[in-house]
Every structure is written in structure tokens, then in C-alpha cells.
N, C-alpha and C positions, 0 to 999 in steps of 0.2 A: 753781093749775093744776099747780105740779110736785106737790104732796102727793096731787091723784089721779092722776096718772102714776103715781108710786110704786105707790097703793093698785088701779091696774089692770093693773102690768106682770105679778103673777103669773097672774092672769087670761088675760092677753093669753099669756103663753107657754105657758099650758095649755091653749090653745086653738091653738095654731099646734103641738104635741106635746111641746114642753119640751126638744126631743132623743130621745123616743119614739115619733116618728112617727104620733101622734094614736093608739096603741096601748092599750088598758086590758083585764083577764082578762074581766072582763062584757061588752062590745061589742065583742071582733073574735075572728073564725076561730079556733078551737083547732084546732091540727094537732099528734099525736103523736107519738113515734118509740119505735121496740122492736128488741131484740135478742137474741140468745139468752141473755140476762141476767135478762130479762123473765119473768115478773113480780119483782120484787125481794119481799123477805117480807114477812106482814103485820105495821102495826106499832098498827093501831088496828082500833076498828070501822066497818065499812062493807063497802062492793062490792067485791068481786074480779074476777079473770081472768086468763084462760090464751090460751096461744097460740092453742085452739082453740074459745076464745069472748070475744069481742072486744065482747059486748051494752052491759057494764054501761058502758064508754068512750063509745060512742053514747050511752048514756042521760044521760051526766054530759057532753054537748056537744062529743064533741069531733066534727070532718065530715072528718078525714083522719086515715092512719098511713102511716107509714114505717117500714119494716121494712127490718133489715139480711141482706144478700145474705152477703157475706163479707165477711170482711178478710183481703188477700191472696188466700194461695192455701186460704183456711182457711174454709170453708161455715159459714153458719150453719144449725144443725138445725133451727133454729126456722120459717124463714124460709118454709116453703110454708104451713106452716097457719099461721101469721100474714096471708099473704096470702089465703089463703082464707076465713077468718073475717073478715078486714077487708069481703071483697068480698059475703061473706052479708048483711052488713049494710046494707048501698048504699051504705058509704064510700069517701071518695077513698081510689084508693091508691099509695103510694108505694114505691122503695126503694131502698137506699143500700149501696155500697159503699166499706169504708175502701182507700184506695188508701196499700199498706204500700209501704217503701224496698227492699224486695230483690228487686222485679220493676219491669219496663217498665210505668210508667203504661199506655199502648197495649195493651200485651196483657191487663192486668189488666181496661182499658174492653171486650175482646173474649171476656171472662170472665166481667161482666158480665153485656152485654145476654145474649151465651148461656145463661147461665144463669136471667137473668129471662123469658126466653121459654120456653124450657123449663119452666120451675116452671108458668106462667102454663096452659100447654097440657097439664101432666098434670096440675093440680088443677081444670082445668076452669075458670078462671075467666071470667067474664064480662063484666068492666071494659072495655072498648075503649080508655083509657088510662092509662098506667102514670108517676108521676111519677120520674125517673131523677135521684140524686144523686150526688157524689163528697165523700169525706169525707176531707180530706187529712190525713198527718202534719204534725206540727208540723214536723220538719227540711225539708221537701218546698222543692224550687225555683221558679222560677216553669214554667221549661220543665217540669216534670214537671206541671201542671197545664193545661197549653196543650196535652200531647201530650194525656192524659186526652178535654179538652174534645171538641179537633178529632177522636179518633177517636171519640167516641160521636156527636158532629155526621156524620159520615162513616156509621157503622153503624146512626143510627136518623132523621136528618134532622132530631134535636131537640137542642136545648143542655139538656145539665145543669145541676142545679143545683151550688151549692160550698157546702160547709159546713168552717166552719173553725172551728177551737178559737182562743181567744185565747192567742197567744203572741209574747214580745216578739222571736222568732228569725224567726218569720214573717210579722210584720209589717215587718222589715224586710227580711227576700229579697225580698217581693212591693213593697213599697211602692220599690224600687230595679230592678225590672223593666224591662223596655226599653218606646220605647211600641208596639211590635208585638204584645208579649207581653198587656201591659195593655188592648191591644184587642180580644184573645183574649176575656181572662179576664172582662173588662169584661161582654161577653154573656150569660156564665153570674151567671141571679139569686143575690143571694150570700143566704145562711141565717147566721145569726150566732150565737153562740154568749156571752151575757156575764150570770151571775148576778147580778152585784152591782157596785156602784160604784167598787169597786176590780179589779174584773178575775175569773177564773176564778181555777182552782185555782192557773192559772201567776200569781200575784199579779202586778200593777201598779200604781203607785202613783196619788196624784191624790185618788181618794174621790169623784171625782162625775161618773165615765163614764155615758155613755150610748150606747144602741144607735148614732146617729147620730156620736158623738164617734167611737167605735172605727171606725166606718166610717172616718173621713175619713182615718184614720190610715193608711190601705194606699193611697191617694191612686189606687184605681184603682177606685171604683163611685160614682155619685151617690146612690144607693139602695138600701136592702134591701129584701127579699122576706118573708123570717120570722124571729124572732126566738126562740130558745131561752133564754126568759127562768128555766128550772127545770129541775136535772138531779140529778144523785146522786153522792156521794162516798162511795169505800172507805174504814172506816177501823175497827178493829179488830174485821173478820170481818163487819161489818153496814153496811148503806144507810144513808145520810144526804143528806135532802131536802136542796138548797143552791137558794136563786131570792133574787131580784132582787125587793126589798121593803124600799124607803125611804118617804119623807116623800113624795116626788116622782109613785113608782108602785109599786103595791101589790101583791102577790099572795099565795094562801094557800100555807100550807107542802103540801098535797096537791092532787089537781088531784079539784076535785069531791067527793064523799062514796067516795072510792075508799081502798082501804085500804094500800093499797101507795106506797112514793113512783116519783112516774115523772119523765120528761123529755118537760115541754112547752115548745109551742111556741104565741105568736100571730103571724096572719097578717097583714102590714100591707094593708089593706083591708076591705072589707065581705066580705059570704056570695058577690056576685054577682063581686067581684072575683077571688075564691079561685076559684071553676069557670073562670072565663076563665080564670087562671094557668096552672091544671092543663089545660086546654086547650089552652092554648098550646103548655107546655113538656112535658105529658104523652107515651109515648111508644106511639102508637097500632099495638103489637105485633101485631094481626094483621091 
């Protein structure tokens, strides 16, 4: 009896997610994300695109994008026709704003939505809703992400989502939050952020994180929402894919037959779950 215990416990954890939350690249939601970065260069052969054609991402599976608004006080150029090529498409759509240190979280959430409703209304888009991120600094407080929250909950009657980078300075402001605070933030689905078993670029030690692991670290979500299991790193003048590909869970170094490296995402759930989400937390602009 214990020798097939032994021989069914990996079994048994790979069916309960291992710490991936029952996540793998062929069975759940691919959701993207672009920036005025986007497309990074080609480095192989395959499909391409541009801000103002977003086909070949649909044809290689993915059902959402998120596209960044600003950072800061700082626009991105990219961001209407990314929206609007997303929306030609019948794709979810999303967008994200980094909320930088040298303004009022609050006024920059006011910066935001005006500005995504606006984009939404001169490019004509069609979506009836809009998924609303915040993407915080690493240095960020907890308060600076509760003001965020509360006022885009105030200006659009939906909770953002949170996207955070892994960092060992921000895992511990949030994870030492108050619990007023943490029942703020608590609300807002968290998006996660973790390539590899050791951590992002902000290294951490260990070797065998998982999505679920770094959760529990910030001691203030029972759950994630999405996972940014593939992203890109600078490093002399050129992209470099970086994703989350062990023994445990696997992914290719490009997302699809696409020629460029990008930053994806899966969504924990099915196809039916991701429309509810975006339903849910979407922000139904007009």
C-alpha cells in the first residue's frame, strides 16, 4: 500500500494543480498583454503584428488583450489602435495602467478611466466592456493600492484588477498591511507575474515556486485570477523570451507560431469562466 501511495502521489498532485492551479498552455484561456513596446522584433519565422492588426494573436488562440493605457503621466501611442484592432477581432478587451510613485495613485485611477473612455468613444469601439487593470511599482505601499482600488471602484462601480511584479520589497509592504487594507485589496483579482521557479527578474531563492506558493506569500488573496507565466527581458539592445518551463509545467519559448516574443498569460479557468470574469470585473463604459 505505501509503494502505490508513493507511485499515485504525483498523479494525485497533478490533478489537484501541483501549485498551478489546474493551469497548462493547451487547456486554459490565453490572455495577452501589449504595450507600446509591442511588437518586440522578429526573431524567427512565423506570424506577425502590429498595433493595427491583432488577426494573427486570435488565430494562435489567444481570447483576450490588454493593452497598456499609461504609465504615469506618460500615454501610450500605441494604446487606441491596439484597442481597436483587438475589438475588430471579437476579442476580450482589456487595459492597464502602471501606477508610477510621483503621482496620487487616485488621480492617476482618474487618468485612467478618462482616458479609456475617451479612447473607447473616438475609435468607435464596440465592446460594451472594458477589462480595468492597475499595475503597480515595486516600491508601492499598500495604501497607494487601496487608494487606486477605491477610486476606480468609485468611478466605474468595478474592482480592478492588480498586477504585480514579484518583488521581495513588495511582498513584504503588502504582506504586513493592515487587515482594512488587505480587505481592500483582497477584492481586486490578483494577475501574477512569475516566469520561473526561482522568481522574476527580481531573483528569489527556493527553485521550486509556484504560482500558488507566491500567492500565499502576500498573505492577503486565497486565489489568482491569471498568471503571466511568459514575458521579455532587455538585455543587450534585444528581447529575450523568459517563461516558466520545468519538469512540473511546461511552456514554449513563443506563444503560438508567432514570430516575435511576447508576454502571456493563462487564465485560471475554462473559456466559460474567462467571459464571466470579464463580465464581472469588466468596465461597462458606456
Amino acid at each position: 500500500m505505501r509503494i502505490l501511495l508513493l507511485l499515485l502521489t504525483p498523479l494525485l498532485l497533478a490533478s489537484c494543480g501541483g501549485g498551478f492551479g489546474g493551469t497548462s498552455v493547451a487547456d486554459s484561456p490565453a490572455v495577452l498583454n501589449v504595450s507600446g513596446w509591442d511588437p518586440k522584433e522578429r526573431q524567427r519565422g512565423g506570424e506577425g503584428f502590429s498595433e493595427h492588426d491583432v488577426s494573427a494573436l486570435k488565430r494562435n488562440g489567444a481570447l483576450g488583450l490588454i493593452a497598456r493605457s499609461a504609465k504615469g503621466p506618460l500615454l501610450d501611442g500605441k494604446f487606441g489602435d491596439f484597442l481597436h484592432s483587438t475589438d475588430r477581432q471579437g476579442m476580450l478587451l482589456g487595459a492597464y495602467h502602471f501606477v508610477t510613485m510621483d503621482q496620487d495613485p487616485a488621480a492617476q485611477a482618474d487618468s485612467f478611466v478618462d482616458r479609456v473612455r475617451a479612447t473607447a468613444r473616438s475609435r468607435g469601439i464596440s465592446s460594451r466592456k472594458i477589462l480595468l487593470v492597475g499595475d503597480f511599482d515595486t516600491a508601492s505601499s499598500p495604501n497607494r493600492l487601496v487608494k487606486f482600488i477605491q477610486r476606480i471602484e468609485q468611478r466605474t462601480g468595478v474592482t480592478p484588477v492588480t498586477y504585480l511584479e514579484n518583488s521581495a520589497k513588495l511582498r513584504a509592504s503588502l504582506s504586513a498591511a493592515s487587515p482594512a487594507q488587505k480587505s481592500v485589496i483582497r477584492r481586486s483579482p490578483y494577475w501574477i507575474a512569475l516566469y520561473g521557479p526561482t522568481g522574476t527578474e527580481r531573483s528569489m531563492g527556493g527553485g521550486n515556486l509556484t504560482p500558488d506558493g507566491l500567492m500565499e506569500q502576500y498573505g492577503i488573496w486565497n486565489e489568482w485570477a491569471m498568471w503571466q507565466y511568459g514575458g521579455v527581458i532587455w538585455r543587450g539592445g534585444r528581447s529575450h523570451a523568459k517563461h516558466y518551463n520545468t519538469g512540473s509545467w511546461r511552456s514554449p519559448r513563443y506563444f503560438g507560431n508567432m514570430a516575435h516574443p511576447m508576454e502571456r498569460n493563462v487564465f485560471k479557468g475554462d473559456v466559460g469562466d474567462l467571459q464571466s470574469f470579464w463580465d464581472r470585473h469588466g468596465w461597462a463604459w458606456w
